[in-house]
C-alpha positions in Angstrom: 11.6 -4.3 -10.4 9.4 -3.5 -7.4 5.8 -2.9 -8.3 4.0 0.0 -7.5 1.8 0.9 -5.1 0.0 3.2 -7.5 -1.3 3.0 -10.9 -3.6 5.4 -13.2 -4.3 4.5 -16.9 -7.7 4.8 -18.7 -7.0 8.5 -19.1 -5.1 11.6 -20.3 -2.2 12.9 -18.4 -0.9 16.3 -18.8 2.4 16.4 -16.6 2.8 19.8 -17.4 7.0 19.9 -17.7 8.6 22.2 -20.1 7.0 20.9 -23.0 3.5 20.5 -21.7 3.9 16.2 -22.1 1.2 14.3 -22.5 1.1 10.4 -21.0 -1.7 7.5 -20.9 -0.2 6.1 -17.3 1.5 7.0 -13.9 2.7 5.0 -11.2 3.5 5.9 -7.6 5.5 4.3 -5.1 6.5 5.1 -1.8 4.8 8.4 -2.0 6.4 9.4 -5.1 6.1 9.3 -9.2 8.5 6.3 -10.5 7.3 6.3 -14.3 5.3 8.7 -16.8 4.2 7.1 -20.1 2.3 5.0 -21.5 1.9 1.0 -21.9 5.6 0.4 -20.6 4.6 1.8 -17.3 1.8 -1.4 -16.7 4.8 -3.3 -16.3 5.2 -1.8 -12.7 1.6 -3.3 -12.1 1.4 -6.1 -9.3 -0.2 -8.3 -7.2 -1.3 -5.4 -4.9 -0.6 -2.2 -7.0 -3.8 0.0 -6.3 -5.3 0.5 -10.2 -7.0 4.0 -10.7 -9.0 3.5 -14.2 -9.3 7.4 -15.1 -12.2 6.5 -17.3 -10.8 9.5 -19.5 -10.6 11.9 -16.6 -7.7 14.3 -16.6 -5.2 14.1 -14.0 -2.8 16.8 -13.4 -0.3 17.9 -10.6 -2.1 18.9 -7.4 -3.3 22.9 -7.7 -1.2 24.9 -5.9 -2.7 28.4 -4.6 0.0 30.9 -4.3 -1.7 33.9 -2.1 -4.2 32.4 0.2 -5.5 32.6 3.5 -6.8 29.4 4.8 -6.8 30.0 8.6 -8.6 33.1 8.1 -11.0 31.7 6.2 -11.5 28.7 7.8 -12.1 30.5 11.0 -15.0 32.6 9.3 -16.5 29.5 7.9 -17.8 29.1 11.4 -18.6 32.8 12.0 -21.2 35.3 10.8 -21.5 34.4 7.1 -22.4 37.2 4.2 -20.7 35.3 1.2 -23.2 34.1 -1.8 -25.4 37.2 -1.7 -25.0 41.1 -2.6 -28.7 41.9 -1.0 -28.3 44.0 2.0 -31.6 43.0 2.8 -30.1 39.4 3.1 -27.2 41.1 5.2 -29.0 42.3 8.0 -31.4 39.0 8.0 -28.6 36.6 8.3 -27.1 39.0 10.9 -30.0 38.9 13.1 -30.2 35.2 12.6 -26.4 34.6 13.8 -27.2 37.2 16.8 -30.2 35.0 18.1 -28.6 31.3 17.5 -25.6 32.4 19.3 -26.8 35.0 22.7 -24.2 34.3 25.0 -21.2 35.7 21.8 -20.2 39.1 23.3 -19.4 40.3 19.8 -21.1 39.7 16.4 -18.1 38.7 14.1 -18.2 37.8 10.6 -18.2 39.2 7.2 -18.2 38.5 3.3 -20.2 41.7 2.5 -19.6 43.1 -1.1 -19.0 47.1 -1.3 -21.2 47.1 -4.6 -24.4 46.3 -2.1 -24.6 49.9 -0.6 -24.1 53.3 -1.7 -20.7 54.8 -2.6 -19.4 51.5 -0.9 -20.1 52.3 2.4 -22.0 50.9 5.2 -23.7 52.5 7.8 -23.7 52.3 11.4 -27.3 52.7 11.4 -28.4 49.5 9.8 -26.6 47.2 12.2 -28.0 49.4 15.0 -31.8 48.2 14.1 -31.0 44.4 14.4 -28.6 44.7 16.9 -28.2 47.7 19.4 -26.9 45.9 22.7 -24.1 44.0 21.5 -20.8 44.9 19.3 -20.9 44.0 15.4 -17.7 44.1 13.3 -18.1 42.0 9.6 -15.0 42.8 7.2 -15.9 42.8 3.7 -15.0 40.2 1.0 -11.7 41.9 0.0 -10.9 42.5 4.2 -9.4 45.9 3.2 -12.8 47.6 5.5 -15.1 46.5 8.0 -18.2 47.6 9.2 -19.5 48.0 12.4 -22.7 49.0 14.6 -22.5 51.9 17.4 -21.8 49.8 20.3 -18.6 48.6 18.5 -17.7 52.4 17.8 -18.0 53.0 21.2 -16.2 50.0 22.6 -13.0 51.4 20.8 -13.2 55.0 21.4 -14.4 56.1 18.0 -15.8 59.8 18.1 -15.9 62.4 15.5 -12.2 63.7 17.3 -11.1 60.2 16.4 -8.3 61.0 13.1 -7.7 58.9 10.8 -4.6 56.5 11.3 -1.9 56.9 8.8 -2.3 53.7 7.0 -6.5 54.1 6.9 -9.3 56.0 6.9 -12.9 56.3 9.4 -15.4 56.9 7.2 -17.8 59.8 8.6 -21.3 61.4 7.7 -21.4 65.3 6.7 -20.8 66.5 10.3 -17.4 64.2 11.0 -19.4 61.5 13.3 -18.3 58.1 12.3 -20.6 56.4 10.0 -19.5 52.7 11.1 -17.3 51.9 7.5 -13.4 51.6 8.6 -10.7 51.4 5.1 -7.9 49.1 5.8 -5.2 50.5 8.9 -8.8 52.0 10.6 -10.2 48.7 11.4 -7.2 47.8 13.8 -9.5 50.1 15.8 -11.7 48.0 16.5 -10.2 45.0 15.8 -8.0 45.5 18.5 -11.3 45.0 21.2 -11.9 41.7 19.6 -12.5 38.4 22.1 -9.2 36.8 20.4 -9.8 33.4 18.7 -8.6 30.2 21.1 -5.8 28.1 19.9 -8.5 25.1 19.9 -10.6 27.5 17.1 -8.0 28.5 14.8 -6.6 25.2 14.6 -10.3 23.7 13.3 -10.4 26.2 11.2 -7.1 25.2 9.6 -8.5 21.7 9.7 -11.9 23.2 8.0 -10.2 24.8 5.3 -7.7 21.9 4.5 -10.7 19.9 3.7 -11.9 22.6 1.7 -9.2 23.2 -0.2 -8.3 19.4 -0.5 -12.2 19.2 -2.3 -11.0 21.5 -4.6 -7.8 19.7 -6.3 -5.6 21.9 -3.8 -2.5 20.3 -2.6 -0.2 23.0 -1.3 -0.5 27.1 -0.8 1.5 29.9 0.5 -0.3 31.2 3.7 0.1 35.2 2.8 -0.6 36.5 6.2 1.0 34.9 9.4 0.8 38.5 11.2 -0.2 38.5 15.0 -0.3 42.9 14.2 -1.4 45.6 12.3 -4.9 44.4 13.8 -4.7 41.3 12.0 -4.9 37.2 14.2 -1.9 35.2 13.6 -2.4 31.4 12.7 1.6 30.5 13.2 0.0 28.2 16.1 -2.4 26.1 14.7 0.2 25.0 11.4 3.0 24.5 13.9 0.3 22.5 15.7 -1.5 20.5 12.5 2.2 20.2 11.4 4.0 18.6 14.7 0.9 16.6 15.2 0.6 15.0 11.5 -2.4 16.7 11.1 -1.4 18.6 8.1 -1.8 17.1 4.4 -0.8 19.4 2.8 2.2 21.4 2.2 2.2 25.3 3.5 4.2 28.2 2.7 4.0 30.9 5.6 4.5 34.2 4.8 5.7 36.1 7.8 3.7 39.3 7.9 6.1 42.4 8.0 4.3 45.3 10.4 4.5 48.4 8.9 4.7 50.4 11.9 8.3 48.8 12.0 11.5 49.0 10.4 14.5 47.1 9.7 14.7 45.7 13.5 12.0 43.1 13.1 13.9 41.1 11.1 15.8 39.7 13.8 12.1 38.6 14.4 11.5 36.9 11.7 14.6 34.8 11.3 13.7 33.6 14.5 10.2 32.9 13.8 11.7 31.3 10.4 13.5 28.7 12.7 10.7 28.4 14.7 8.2 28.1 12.1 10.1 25.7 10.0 9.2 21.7 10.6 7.5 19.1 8.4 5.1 20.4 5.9 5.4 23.7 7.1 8.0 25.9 5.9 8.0 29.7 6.6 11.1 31.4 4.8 8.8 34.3 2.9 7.9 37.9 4.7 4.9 39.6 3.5 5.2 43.1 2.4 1.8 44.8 2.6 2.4 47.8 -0.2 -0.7 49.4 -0.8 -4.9 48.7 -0.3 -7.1 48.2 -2.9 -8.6 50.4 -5.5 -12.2 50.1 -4.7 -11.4 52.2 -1.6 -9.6 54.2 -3.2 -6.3 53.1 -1.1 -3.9 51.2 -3.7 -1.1 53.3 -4.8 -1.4 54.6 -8.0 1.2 56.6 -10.0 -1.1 59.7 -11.0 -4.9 61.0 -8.5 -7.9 59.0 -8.7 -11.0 60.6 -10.2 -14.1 61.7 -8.5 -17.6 60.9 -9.8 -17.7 63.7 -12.3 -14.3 62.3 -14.0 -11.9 65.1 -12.6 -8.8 64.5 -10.6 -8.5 64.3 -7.2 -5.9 65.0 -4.7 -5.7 61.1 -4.0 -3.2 58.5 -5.1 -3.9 56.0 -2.3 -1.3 55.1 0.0 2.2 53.0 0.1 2.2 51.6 3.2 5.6 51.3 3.8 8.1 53.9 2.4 9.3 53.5 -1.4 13.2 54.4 -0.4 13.0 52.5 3.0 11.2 49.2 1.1 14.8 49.0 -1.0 16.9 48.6 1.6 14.1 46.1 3.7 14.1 43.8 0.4 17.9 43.9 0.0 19.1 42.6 3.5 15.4 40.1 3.4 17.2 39.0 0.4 20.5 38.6 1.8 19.4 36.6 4.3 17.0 34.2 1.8 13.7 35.1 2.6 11.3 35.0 -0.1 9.5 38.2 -0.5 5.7 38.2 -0.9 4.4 41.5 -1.8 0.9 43.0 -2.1 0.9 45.1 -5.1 -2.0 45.9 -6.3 -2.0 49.8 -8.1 0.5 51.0 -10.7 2.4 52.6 -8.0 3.0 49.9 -5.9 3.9 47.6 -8.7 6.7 49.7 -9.3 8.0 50.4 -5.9 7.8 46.7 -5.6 9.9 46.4 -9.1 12.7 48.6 -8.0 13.2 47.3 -4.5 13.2 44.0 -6.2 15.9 46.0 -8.7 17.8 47.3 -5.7 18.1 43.6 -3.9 19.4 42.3 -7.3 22.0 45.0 -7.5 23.5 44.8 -4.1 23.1 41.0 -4.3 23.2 39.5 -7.2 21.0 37.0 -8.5 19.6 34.8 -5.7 17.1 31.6 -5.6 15.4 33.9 -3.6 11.9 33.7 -6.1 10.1 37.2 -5.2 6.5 37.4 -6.4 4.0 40.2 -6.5 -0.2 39.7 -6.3 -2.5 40.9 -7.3 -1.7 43.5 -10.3 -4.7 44.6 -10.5 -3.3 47.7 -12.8 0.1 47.4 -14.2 1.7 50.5 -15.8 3.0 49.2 -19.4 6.3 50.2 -18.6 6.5 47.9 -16.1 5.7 44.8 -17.5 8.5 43.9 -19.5 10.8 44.3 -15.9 9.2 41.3 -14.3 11.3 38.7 -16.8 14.2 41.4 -16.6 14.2 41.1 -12.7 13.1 37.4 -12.1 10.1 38.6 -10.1 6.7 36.2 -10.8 3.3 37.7 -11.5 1.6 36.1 -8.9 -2.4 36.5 -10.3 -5.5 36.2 -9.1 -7.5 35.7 -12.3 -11.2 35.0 -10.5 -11.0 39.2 -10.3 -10.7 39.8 -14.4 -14.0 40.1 -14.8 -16.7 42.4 -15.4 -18.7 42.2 -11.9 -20.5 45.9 -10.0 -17.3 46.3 -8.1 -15.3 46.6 -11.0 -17.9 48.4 -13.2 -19.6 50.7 -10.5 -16.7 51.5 -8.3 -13.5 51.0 -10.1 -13.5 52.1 -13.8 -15.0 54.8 -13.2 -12.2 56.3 -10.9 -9.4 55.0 -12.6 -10.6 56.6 -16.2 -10.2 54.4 -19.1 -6.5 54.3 -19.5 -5.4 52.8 -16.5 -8.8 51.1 -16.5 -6.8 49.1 -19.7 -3.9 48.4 -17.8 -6.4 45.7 -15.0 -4.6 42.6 -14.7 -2.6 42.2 -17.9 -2.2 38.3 -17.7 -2.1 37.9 -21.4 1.0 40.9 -21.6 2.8 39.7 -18.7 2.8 35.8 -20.7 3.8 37.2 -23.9 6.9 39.5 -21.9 8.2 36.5 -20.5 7.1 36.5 -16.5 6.6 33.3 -14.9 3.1 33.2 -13.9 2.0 31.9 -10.6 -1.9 31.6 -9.4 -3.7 32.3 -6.0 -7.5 32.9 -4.9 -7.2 35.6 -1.8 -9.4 33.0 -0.3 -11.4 33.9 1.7 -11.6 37.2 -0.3 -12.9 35.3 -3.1 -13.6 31.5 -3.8 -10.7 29.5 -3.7 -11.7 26.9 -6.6 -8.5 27.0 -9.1 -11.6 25.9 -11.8 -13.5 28.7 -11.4 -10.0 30.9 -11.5 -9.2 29.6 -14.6 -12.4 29.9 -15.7 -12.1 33.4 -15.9 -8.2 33.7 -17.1 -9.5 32.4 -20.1 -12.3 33.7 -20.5 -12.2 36.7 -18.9 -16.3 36.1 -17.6 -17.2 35.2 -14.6 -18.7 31.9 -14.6 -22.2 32.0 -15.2 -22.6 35.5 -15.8 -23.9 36.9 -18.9 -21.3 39.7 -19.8 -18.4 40.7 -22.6 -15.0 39.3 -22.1 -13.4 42.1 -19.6 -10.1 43.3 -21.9 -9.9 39.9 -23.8 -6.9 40.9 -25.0 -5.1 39.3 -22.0 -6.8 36.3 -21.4 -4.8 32.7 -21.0 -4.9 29.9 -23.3 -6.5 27.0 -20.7 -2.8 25.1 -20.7 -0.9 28.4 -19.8 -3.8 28.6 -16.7 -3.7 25.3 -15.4 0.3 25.8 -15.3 0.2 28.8 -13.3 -2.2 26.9 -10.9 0.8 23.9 -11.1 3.9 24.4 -12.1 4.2 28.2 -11.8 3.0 28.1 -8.0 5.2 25.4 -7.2 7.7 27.3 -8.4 6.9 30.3 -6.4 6.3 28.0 -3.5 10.0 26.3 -3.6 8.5 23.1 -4.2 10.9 22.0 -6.8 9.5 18.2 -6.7 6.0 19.4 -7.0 4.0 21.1 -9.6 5.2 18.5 -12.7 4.7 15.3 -13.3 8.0 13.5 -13.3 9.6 10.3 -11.7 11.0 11.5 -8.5 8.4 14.3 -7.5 6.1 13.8 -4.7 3.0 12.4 -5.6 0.6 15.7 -5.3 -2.2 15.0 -7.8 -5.3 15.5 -9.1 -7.7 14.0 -11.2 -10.9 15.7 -12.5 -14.0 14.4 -13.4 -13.8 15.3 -16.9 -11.4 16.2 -19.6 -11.7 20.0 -19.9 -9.6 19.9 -23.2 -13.5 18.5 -24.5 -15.5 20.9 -23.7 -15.6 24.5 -25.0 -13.9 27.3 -23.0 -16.9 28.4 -21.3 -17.6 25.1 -19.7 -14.4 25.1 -17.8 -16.3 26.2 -14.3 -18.4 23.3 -14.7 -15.4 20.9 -13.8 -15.2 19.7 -10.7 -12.5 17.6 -8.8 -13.2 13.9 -8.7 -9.9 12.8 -6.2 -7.2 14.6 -4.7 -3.9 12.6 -3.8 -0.9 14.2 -1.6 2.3 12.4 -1.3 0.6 9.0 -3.2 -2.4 9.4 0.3 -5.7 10.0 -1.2 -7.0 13.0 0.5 -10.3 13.5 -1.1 -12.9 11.5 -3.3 -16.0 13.0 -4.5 -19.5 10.7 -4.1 -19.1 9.1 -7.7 -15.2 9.3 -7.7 
């Protein structure tokens, strides 16, 4: 028998099939698994078989992120950088500092701002204007559903107080209609639109920045949820067509082909052709992107009855489905005729649903296809709706870093969603026990794109290191169901059938962290870190004391 070129022992191995098996030993050859077990697999041991001595260390399938954008925020890692802090203080400090390294930038770009630093949410104009008055400043904020930008940037674009408000968004305006320099979600293409576009040379290093990243973090494959080029938003189809013709990229991406709303059914004609185009070595782009709604904390994700105001009374608002609920039916039926993937963004009660039945209407006029559609973020779900994701075949794609008690949930969500749709926040735990395959993402770079510190918080439902009760503990994860969502459930999402378990045959996507989590107590889960990270049998990353 030839030996293998691979071989870890000295540690448990959770391989995470069906029955959640656990093995003492794995060996790789040629890229892929050729045995999972225990001392029979030593016998594939040779002369110049690499021995990895897990010195109890867990190893696990490589972490999948299912909703992700990499490019993005790769390509901010080297921009104006408000992440880590909620001090507005430290804002306009770290602004200024960016402004004066960098004085030949015609614009000020950047972002990472939390809505929970200022007043209602909102930024003003007026605070950029003290730091910097003579250039342009536009910084989206952490969830990149609003941006915030100075005067000169107003101007730039045309903004007035006779500006209106685009369909899809809203300018945010002091008492006498003059814009206050806050733009919610469609409103930023605005502006947006008057950026200096990113060069071919900076997106691709920020791929190559982020795939280092992610590869630190256990991360061997994710589906890219935004390869737009419109609705205001850069397109990164160049630099993974690039990475991947060039063997640059390590690991395997998922594009999602962005669907603009201001179109109908005649893009897809686009999009098959992008499909083809798109499609070549690790890089496979057969999902479109459906953008259903905004986000709650802006009061723009679709809900099925008004937001309240501050005094708990309803309001005329429901937030805003993007594209139509009848005309989203037939778009899902013939993108699932023609086996795309659909990738929806649904994160109110309302959009869930719309999402469910055009889901329901592409099963009807098609039948049952291998088609895998998946919806993130369910932020609320209505109850009646959880039970159709296992009816339909549709995966609960979560993002469990958000199920958490944090100022933007406590300050500027619960409080307009009342407290029984304030119940209904990310039902992980209901959606297991229904029977929905659940698949894992970050948002990254809306939020940190560790899987550790995601399942972290589906278990717990704290974030780590904060000092606060469980938020609805009812529906946190057992740590097994978490770390499967992160493997097996994303590959799954991901149409990586030979990923996401550990079995002879799959591709050799792994990681091994430096501890055994199954140890430790719950709450210690964010203290494990990722020692190595293998793709295809290559190790791509190895801590210090790996």
């Amino acid at each position: 028998m030839t030996d293998a070129d691979l071989l870890f022992t000295g540690g448990p191995i959770l391989t995470m099939d069906a029955a959640r098996t656990w093995a003492s030993a794995l060996a790789v050859r040629d890229g892929r698994i050729v045995a999972v077990g225990h001392r029979e697999v030593h016998d594939l041991r040779g002369p110049r078989t690499e021995v990895v001595d897990l010195r109890g260390r867990l190893l696990l399938p490589g972490f999948q992120d299912a909703h992700i954008h990499a490019v993005m925020g790769g390509v901010e890692l080297g921009q104006c950088d408000l992440t880590g802090t909620t001090d507005p203080r430290e804002y306009l400090r770290r602004v200024a500092a960016h402004a004066a390294a960098h004085p030949d930038r015609e614009w000020i770009v950047g972002g990472g701002w939390s809505m929970e630093s200022f007043d209602g949410g909102v930024p003003t104009r007026a605070l950029l204007d003290e730091i910097v008055p003579d250039r342009p400043v536009y910084l989206v904020n952490r969830d990149h559903h609003g941006a915030w930008a100075n005067t000169r940037a107003l101007e730039i674009a045309g903004i007035t107080a006779a500006t209106p408000d685009p369909d899809d968004g809203r300018i945010e305006r002091d008492a006498d209609g003059v814009p206050g320099g806050a733009l919610q979600e469609g409103a930023m293409a605005l502006v947006a639109a008057h950026l200096p576009p990113t060069t071919a040379e900076e997106r691709l290093a920020g791929l190559l920045r982020a795939q280092d990243l992610l590869h630190s973090l256990g991360i061997t494959a994710w589906q890219d949820a935004m390869l737009a080029g419109t609705d205001g938003y850069p397109d990164p189809s160049g630099a993974y067509l690039t990475a991947a013709r060039d063997g640059l990229l390590t690991a395997t991406v998922i594009g999602a082909l962005w669907w603009a709303r201001g179109r109908g059914a005649e893009q897809i004609d686009d999009l098959l052709d992008r499909r083809e185009r798109l499609t070549t070595g690790r890089l496979r782009c057969s999902t479109v992107k459906i953008m259903q709604d905004g986000v709650a904390e802006n009061f723009t994700a679709a809900m099925t009855s008004p937001y309240l105001d501050a005094c708990g009374c309803a309001t005329a608002n429901s937030g805003i489905s993007f594209v139509d609920p009848e005309a989203l039916k037939g778009y899902v039926t013939a993108l699932d005729a023609l086996d795309f993937q659909v990738h929806f963004h649904a994160l109110g009660d309302r959009a869930v649903r719309e999402a469910l039945n055009a889901v329901q209407a592409a099963r009807a006029a098609n039948g049952r296809r291998d088609t895998r559609p998946h919806l993130a973020h369910l932020q609320v779900v209505h109850p009646d709706d959880v039970p159709r994701f296992r009816a339909l075949g549709a995966t609960a794609n979560i993002q469990p870093l958000w199920a958490a008690h944090e100022p933007q949930m406590d300050e500027l969500t619960i409080p307009f969603l009342g407290p029984e749709r304030a119940a209904w926040q990310y039902p992980f735990g209901d959606l297991l026990r229904s029977g929905a395959v659940l698949a894992a993402g970050s948002d990254w770079p809306v939020s940190s794109p560790d899987p550790l510190e995601g399942i972290h918080v589906a278990v717990n439902r704290v974030a780590p290191g904060a000092d606060e009760k469980p938020f609805l503990p009812d529906q946190a994860l057992d740590l097994t169901t978490a770390l499967a969502a992160y493997t097996a459930g994303s590959a799954y999402v991901n149409h990586l059938d030979d990923t996401g378990t550990l079995a002879p045959g799959n591709k050799a996507d792994l990681v091994v962290l430096d501890r055994d989590p199954y140890e430790n107590p719950p709450e210690a889960i964010s203290e494990t870190r990722v020692a190595m990270t293998y793709t295809s049998g290559t190790r791509v990353y190895a801590s210090p004391d790996a």
